[in-house]
N, C-alpha and C positions, 0 to 999 in steps of 0.2 A: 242677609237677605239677598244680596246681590248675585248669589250664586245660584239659584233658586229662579225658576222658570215659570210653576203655577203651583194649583193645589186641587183636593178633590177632596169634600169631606164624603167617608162615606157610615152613614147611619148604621147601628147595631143590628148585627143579623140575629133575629128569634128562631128563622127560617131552617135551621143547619141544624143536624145532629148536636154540635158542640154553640151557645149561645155565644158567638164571636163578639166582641165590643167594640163601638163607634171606633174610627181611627180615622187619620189623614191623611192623605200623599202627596206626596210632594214629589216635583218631578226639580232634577236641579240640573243645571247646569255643565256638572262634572262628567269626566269622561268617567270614572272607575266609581261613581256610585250615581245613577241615574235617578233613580226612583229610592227616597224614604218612607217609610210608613211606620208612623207616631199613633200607639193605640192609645184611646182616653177614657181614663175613668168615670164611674158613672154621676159623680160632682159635678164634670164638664157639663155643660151645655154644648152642645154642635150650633144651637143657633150663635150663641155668644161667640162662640168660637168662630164660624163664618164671617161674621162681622169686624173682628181683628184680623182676620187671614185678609179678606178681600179690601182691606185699607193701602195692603202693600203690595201684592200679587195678583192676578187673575185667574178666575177661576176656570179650570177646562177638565171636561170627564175623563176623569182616570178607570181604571180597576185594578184591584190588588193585584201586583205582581205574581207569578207563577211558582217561584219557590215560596214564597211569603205562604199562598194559599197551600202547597204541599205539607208544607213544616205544622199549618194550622188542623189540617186533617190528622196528622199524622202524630198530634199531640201536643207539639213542641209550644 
């Protein structure tokens, strides 16, 4: 957790052509990986989830990465 900067949870898109799933980001620390993004099944809760994120981290608006959202168009 130490290496890890903040988080952003961001809610399930209905909105999009492809119905994309809750995920997280995480912004860290690191020079050669900045940004993670943790997709979560639909078991998760985001609220539950929020609640153990924002014990260790703080919380600050992200948006999904630029190749993340290409790959997600694009099928992958």
């Amino acid at each position: 957790w130490d290496s890890l900067d903040s988080f952003w949870i961001v809610e399930r898109d209905d909105i999009s052509r492809h119905t994309a799933p809750a995920k997280i980001l995480l912004t860290s620390k690191k020079i050669f990986m900045p940004h993670i993004v943790i997709p979560l099944s639909d078991d998760i809760g985001t609220d539950e989830m929020h609640e153990v994120l924002s014990r260790v981290h703080t919380e600050k608006f992200q948006t999904e990465p630029l190749p993340d959202r290409i790959m997600r168009k694009l099928g992958f």
